[in-house]
C-alpha positions in Angstrom: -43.2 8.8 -10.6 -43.1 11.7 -12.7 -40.0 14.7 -12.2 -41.3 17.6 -13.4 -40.3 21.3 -13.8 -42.3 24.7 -14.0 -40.1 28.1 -15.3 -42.1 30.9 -13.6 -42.5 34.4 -14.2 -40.8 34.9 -10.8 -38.6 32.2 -10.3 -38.9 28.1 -11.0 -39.8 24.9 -9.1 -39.0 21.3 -9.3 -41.0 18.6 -7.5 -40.7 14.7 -8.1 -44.5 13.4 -7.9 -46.0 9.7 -7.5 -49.9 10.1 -8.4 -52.3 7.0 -8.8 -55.0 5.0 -6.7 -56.5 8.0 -5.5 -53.5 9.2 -3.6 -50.5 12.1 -4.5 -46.9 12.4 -3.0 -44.7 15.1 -3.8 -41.4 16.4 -2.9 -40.1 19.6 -4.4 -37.8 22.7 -4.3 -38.6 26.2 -5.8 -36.8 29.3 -5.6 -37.4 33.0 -6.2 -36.6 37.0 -5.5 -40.4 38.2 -4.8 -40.6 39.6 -2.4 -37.5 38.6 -1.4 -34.9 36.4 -2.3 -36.1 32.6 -0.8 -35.1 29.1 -1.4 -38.3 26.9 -0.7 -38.5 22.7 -0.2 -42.0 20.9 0.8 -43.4 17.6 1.1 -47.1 16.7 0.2 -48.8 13.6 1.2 -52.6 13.1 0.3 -54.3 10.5 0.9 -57.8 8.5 0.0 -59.6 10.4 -2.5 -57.0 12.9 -2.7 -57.1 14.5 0.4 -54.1 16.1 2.3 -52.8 14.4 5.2 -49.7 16.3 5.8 -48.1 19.4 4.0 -44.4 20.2 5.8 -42.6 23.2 4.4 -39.2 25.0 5.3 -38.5 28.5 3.6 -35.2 30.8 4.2 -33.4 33.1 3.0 -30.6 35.6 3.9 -30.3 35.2 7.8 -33.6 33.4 8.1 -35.9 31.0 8.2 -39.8 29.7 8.7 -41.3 26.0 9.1 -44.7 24.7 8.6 -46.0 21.2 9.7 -49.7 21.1 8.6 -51.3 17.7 8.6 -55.4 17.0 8.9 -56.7 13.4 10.6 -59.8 12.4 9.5 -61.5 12.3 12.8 -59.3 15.3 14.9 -59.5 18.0 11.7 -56.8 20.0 11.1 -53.4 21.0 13.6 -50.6 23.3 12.9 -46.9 23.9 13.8 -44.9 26.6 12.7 -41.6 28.4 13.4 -39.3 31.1 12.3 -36.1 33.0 13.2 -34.3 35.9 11.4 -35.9 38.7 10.0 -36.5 38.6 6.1 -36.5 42.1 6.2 -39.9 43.4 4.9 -42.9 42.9 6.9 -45.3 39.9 6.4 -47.9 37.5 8.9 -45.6 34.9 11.3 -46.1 31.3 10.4 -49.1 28.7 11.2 -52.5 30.1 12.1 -55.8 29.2 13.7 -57.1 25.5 11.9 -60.3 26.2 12.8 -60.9 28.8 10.4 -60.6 26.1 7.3 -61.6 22.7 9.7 -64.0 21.9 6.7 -61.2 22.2 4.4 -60.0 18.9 2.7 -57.0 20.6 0.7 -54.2 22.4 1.3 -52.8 25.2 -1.2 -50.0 26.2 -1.1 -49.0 29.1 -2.7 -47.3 30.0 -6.0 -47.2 25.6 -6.4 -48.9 23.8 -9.1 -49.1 20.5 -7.2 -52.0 21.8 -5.4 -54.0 22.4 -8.0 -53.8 19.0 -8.6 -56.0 17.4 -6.1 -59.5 19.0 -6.3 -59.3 19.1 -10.0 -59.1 15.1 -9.9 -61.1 14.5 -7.2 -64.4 16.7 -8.6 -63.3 14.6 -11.9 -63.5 18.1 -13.7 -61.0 17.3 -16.4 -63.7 15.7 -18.6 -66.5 18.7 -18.0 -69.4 18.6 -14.6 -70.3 21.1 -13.0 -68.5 24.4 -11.0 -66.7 23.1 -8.2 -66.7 25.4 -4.7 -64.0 25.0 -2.5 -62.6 25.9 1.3 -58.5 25.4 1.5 -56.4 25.5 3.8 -54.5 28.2 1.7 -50.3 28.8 2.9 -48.6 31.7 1.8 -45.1 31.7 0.3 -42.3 32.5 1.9 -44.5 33.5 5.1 -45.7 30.5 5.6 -49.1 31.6 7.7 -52.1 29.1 6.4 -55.5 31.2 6.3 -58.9 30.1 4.9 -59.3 30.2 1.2 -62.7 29.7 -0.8 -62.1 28.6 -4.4 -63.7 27.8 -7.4 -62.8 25.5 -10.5 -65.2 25.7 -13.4 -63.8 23.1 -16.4 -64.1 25.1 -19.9 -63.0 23.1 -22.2 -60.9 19.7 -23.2 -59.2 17.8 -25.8 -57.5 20.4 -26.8 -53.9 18.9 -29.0 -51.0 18.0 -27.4 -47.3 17.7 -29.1 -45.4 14.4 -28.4 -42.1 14.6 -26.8 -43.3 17.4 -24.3 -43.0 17.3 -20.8 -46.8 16.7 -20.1 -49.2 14.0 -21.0 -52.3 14.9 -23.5 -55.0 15.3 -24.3 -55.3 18.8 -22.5 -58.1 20.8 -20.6 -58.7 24.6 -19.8 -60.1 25.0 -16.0 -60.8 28.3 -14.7 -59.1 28.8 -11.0 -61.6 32.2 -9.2 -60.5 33.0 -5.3 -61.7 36.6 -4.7 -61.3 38.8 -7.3 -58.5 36.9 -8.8 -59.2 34.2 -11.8 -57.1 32.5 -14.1 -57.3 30.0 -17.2 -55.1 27.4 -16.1 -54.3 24.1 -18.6 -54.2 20.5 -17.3 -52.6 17.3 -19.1 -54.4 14.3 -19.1 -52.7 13.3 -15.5 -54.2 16.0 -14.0 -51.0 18.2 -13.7 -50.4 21.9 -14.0 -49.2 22.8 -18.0 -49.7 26.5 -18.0 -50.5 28.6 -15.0 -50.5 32.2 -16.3 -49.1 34.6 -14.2 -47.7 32.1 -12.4 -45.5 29.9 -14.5 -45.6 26.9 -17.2 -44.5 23.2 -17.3 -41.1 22.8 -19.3 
């Protein structure tokens, strides 16, 4: 079990994760004013190989509120529940969406977390080097909570890169670049496989 917290550059997250024999659980909270203020909690469960088998998420703020139940079975794909009441006061998608859009998908991703980053890295092995890795997610925006299709890809740069003792992460460290559209970014691994430095986003403290 490892407790770990990222400051980001619009708010902060904490999640409690249990990683190891090819599986991942994680609980966390995260908080943050953009685009508005929201208070965030989700559980993660992945299974064999690292592949989701439920993501539930809740997400409210000032007089309102959003759920998302999104689990994938092996043989029966992908199915979705969602909810909401209130009105967050700026416009944005309603929660859930239509699975079949990302029924390929083996991952989940939700947004603005570093957790999910986690399990394609690990299971393409690309902290230690290989090949660019293509994938479709099952991508959920935060605090909306809609899930859309998402194609990604995680091309390893470089690794080994130092590491000081007594910091939160594990070394030695490795650069992968994250590309979805016309967005990229050079985000840093530690040796477990766990986001260090997102930037833009937010870094391990």
């Amino acid at each position: 079990m490892r407790a770990i917290t990222w400051v980001k550059a619009r708010g902060a997250e904490f999640a409690e994760i249990e990683l190891g024999g090819g599986e991942l659980r994680a609980v966390g909270v995260a908080v943050s004013g953009d685009p508005v203020p929201y208070r965030l909690e989700y559980e993660l469960d992945c299974g064999d190989g690292l592949v989701t088998r439920r993501l539930s998420v809740r997400s409210w703020g000032a007089g309102w509120g959003r759920h998302l139940e999104l689990t994938r079975d092996p043989r029966q794909g992908w199915a979705v529940e969602a909810g909401s009441d209130g009105d967050p006061g700026l416009p944005g998608p309603q929660p859930g969406g239509d699975p079949s859009g990302f029924a390929a998908a083996l991952d989940c991703d939700l947004g603005e977390c570093p957790v999910t980053n986690t399990m394609p890295v690990l299971r393409r092995g690309l902290l230690a080097g290989g090949e660019p890795a293509e994938f479709l997610m099952a991508w959920v925006s935060v605090p909306w909570l809609a899930v859309t299709p998402s194609r990604q890809r995680y091309t390893h740069l470089r690794s080994g890169l130092p590491f000081e003792p007594g910091l939160p992460w594990s070394g030695p460290l490795s650069v992968i670049r994250y590309e979805s559209g016309s967005f990229s970014a050079d985000v840093t691994f530690d040796a477990g496989g766990l986001v260090v430095d997102y930037p833009g986003l937010g870094r391990m403290a």
